[in-house]
N, CA, C and O of each residue as an XYZ file, in Angstrom:
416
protein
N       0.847     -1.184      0.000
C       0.000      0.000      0.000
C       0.888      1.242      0.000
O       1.871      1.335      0.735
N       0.471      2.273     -0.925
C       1.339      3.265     -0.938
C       1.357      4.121      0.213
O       2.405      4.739      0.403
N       0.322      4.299      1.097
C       0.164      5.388      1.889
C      -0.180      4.466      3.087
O      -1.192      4.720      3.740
N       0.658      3.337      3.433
C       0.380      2.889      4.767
C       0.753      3.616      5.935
O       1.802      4.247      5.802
N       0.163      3.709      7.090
C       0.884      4.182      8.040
C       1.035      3.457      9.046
O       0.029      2.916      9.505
N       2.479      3.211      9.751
C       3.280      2.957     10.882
C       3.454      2.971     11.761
O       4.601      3.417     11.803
N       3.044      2.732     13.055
C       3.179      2.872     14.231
C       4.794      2.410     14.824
O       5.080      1.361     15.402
N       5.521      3.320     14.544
C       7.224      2.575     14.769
C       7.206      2.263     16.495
O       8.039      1.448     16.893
N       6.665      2.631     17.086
C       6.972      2.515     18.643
C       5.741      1.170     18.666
O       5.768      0.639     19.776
N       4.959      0.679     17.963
C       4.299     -0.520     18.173
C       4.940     -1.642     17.801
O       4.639     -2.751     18.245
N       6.179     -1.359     16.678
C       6.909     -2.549     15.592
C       7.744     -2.707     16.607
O       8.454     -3.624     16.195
N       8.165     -2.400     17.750
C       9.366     -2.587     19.153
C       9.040     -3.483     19.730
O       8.089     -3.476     20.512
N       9.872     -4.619     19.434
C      10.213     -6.253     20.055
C      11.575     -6.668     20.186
O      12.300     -7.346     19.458
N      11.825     -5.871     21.732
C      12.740     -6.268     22.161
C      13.940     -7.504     22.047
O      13.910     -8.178     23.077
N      14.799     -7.898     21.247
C      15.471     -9.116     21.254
C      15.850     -9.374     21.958
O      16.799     -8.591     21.992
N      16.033    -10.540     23.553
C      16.737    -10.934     24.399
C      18.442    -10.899     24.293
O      19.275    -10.881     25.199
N      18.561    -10.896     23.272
C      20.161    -11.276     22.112
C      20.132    -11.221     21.040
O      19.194    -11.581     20.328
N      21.434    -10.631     20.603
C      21.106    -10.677     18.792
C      20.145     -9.033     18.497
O      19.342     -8.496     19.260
N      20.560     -8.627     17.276
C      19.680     -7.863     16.617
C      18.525     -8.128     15.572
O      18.461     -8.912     14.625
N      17.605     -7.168     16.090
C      16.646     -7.342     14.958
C      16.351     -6.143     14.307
O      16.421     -4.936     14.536
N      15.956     -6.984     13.313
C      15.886     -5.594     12.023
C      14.702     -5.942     11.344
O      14.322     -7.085     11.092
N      13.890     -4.395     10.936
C      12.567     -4.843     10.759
C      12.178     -3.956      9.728
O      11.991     -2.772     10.009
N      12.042     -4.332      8.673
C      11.901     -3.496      7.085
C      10.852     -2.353      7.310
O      10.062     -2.715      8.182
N      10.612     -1.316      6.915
C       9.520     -0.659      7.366
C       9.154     -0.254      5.699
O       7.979     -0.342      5.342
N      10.151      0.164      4.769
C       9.774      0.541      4.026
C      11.262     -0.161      2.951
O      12.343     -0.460      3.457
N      10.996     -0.275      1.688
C      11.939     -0.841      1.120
C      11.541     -1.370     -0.604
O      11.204     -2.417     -1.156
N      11.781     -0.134     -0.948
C      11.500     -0.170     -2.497
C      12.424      0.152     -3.487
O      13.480      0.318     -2.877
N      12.652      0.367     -4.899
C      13.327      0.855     -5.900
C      14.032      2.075     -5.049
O      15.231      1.862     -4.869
N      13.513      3.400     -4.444
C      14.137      4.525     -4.076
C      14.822      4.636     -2.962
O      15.935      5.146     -2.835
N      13.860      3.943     -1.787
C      13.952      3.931     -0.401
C      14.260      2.918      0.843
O      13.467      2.010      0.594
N      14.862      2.590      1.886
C      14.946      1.799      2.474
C      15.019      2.608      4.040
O      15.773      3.482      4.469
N      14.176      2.067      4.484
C      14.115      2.112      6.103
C      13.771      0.937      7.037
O      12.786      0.201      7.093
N      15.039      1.012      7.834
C      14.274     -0.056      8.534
C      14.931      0.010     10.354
O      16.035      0.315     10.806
N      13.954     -0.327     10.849
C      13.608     -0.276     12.218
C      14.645     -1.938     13.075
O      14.394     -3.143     13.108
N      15.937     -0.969     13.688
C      16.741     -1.710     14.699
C      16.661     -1.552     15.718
O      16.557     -0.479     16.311
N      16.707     -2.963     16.269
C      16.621     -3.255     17.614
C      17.796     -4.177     18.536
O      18.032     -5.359     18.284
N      18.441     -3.433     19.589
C      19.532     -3.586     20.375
C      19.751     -3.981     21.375
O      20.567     -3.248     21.933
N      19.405     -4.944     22.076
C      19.673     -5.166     23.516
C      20.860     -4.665     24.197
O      21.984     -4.580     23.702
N      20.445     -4.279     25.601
C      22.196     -4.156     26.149
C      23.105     -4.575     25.773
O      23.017     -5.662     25.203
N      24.534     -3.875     25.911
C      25.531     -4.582     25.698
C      25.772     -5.750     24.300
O      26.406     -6.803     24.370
N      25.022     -5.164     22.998
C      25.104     -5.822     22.074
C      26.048     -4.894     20.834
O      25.846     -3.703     20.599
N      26.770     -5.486     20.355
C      27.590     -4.634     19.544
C      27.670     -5.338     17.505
O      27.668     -6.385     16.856
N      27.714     -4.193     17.379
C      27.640     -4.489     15.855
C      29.304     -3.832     15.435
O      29.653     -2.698     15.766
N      30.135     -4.740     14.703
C      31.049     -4.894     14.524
C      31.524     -3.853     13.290
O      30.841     -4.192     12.324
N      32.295     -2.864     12.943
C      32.979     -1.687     12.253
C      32.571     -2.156     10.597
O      33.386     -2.898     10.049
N      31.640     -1.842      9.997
C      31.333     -1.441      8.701
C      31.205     -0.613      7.648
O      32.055      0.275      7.725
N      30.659     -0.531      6.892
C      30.759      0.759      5.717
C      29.362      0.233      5.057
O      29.139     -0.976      5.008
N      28.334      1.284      4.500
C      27.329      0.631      3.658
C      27.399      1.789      2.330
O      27.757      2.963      2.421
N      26.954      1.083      1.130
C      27.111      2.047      0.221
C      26.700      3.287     -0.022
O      27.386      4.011     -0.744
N      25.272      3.829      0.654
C      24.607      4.614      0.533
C      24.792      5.762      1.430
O      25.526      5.604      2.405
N      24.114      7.113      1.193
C      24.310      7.725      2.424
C      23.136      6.982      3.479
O      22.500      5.929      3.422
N      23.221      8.229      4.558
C      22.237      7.360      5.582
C      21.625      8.280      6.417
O      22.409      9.177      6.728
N      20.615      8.386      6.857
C      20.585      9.073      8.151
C      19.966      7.618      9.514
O      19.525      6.473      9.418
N      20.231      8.391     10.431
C      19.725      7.553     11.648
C      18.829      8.304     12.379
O      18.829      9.501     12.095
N      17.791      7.816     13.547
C      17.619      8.632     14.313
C      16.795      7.461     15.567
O      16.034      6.496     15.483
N      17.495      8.248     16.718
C      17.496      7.585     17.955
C      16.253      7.329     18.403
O      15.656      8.316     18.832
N      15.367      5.726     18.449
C      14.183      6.533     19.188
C      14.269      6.184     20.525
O      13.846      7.028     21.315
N      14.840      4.853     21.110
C      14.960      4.837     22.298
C      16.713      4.174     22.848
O      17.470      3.445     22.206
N      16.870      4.665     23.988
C      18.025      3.930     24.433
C      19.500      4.705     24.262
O      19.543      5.763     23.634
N      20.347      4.298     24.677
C      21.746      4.973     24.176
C      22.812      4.102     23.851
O      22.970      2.953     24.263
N      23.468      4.692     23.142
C      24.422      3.694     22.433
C      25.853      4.118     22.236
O      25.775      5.336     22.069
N      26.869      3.834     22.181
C      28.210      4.454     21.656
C      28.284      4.183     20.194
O      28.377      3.066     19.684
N      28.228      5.425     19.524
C      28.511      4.946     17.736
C      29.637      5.663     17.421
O      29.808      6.877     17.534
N      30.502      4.699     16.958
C      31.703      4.946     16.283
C      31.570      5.439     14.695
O      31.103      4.814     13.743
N      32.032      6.519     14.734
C      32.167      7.280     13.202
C      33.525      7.616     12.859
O      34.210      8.464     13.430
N      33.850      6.928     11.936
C      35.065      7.141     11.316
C      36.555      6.658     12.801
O      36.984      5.550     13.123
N      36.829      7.707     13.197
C      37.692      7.543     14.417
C      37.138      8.291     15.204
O      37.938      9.063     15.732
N      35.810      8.447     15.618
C      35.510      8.933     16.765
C      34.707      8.305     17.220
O      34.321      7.490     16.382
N      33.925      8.163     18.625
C      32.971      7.819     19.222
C      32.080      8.678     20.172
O      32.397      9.461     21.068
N      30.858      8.284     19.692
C      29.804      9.323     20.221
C      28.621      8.787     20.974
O      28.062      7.777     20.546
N      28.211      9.365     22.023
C      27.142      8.617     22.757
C      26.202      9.210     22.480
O      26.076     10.356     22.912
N      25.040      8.521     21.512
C      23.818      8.477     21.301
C      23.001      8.628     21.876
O      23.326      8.079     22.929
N      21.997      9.031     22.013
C      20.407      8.893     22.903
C      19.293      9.015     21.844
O      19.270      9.324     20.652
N      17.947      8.475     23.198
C      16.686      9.058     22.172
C      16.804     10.099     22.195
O      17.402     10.834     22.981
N      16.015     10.358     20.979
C      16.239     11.675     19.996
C      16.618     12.176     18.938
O      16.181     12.776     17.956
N      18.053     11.575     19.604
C      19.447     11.781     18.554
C      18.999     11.652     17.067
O      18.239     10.715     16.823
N      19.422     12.585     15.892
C      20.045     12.498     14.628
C      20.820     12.693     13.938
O      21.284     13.833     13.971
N      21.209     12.030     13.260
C      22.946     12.256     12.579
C      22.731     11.779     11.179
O      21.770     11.099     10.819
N      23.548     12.126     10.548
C      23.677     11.651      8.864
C      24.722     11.062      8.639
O      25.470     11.616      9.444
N      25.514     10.092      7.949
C      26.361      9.629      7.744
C      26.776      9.417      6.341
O      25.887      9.219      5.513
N      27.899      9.432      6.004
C      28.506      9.707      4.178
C      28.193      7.875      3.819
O      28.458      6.967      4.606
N      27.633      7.725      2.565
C      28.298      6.806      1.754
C      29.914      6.396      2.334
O      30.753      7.262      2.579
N      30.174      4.815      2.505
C      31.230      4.302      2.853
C      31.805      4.712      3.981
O      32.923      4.217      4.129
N      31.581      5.187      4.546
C      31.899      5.790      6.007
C      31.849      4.297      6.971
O      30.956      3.457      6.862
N      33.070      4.199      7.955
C      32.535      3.102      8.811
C      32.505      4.082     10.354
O      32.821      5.148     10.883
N      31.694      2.416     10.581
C      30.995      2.669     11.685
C      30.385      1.769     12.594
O      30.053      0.744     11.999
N      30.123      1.748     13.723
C      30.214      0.858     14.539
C      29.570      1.021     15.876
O      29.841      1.934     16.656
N      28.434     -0.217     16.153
C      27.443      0.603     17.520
C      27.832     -0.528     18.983
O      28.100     -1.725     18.881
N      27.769      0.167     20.106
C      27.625     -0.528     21.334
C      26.191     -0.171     21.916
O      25.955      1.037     21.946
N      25.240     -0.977     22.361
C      24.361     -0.660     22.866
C      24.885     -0.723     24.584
O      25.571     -1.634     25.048
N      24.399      0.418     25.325
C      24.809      0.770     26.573
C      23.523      0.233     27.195
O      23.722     -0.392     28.236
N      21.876      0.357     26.688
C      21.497      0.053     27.073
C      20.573     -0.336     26.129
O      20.825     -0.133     24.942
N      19.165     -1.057     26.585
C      18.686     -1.465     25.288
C      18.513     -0.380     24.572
O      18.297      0.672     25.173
N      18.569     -0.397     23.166
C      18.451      0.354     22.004
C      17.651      0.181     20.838
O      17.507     -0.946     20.362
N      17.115      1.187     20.329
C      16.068      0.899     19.238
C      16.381      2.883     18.495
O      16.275      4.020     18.955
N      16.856      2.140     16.932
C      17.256      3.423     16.028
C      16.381      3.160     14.672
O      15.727      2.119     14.611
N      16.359      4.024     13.654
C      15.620      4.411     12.472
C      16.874      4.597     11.793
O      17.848      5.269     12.135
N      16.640      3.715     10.526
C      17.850      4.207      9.576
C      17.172      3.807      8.348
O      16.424      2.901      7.981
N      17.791      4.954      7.804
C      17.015      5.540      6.257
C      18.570      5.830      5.694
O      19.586      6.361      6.144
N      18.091      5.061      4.237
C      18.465      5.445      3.173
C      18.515      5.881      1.747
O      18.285      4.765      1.282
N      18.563      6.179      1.333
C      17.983      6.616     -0.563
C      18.560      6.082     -1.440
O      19.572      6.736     -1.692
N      18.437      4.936     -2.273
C      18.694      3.870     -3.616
C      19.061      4.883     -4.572
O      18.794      6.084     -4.550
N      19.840      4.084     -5.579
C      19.704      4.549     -7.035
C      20.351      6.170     -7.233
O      20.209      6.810     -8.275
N      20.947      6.584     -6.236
C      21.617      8.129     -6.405
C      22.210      8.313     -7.789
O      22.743      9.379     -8.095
């Protein structure tokens, strides 16, 4: 449906362990999708092709950008370059929004 709407704070199912990732939107142009972090869960130093933005909805996290590290919260938004790495610690449980735009 083109004009569905989302309840992102209802799609929040906590993972005991492990991340989950939950497509929200994901077509020819667009990709968003809804992560989920338990404490103390870490996602290991990457790069993705696209640009990106993120945005915090619950929890805090340490995200590594490039050579720095930054502590996250809800709220938080940031943008990130095409190929850029990067790298998350969840401090506590965590749940972020990350969007990207296809086909540039």
């Amino acid at each position: 449906m083109a004009h569905e709407i989302k309840n992102l704070l209802e799609m929040i199912d906590m993972p005991k362990q492990g991340i989950l990732s939950v497509p929200v939107i994901d077509n020819e142009h667009y990709k968003v999708v809804l992560f989920m972090m338990p404490s103390g869960q870490y996602i290991s130093p990457h790069t993705t092709a696209y640009p990106a933005t993120i945005y915090v909805i619950k929890g805090v996290c340490d995200f590594t950008l490039g050579e720095e590290t930054h502590e996250v919260k809800t709220g938080d938004f940031f943008y990130m370059p095409p190929a850029y790495n990067h790298a998350l610690k969840a401090k506590e449980d965590f749940v972020f929004l990350l969007t990207f735009r296809k086909n540039q």
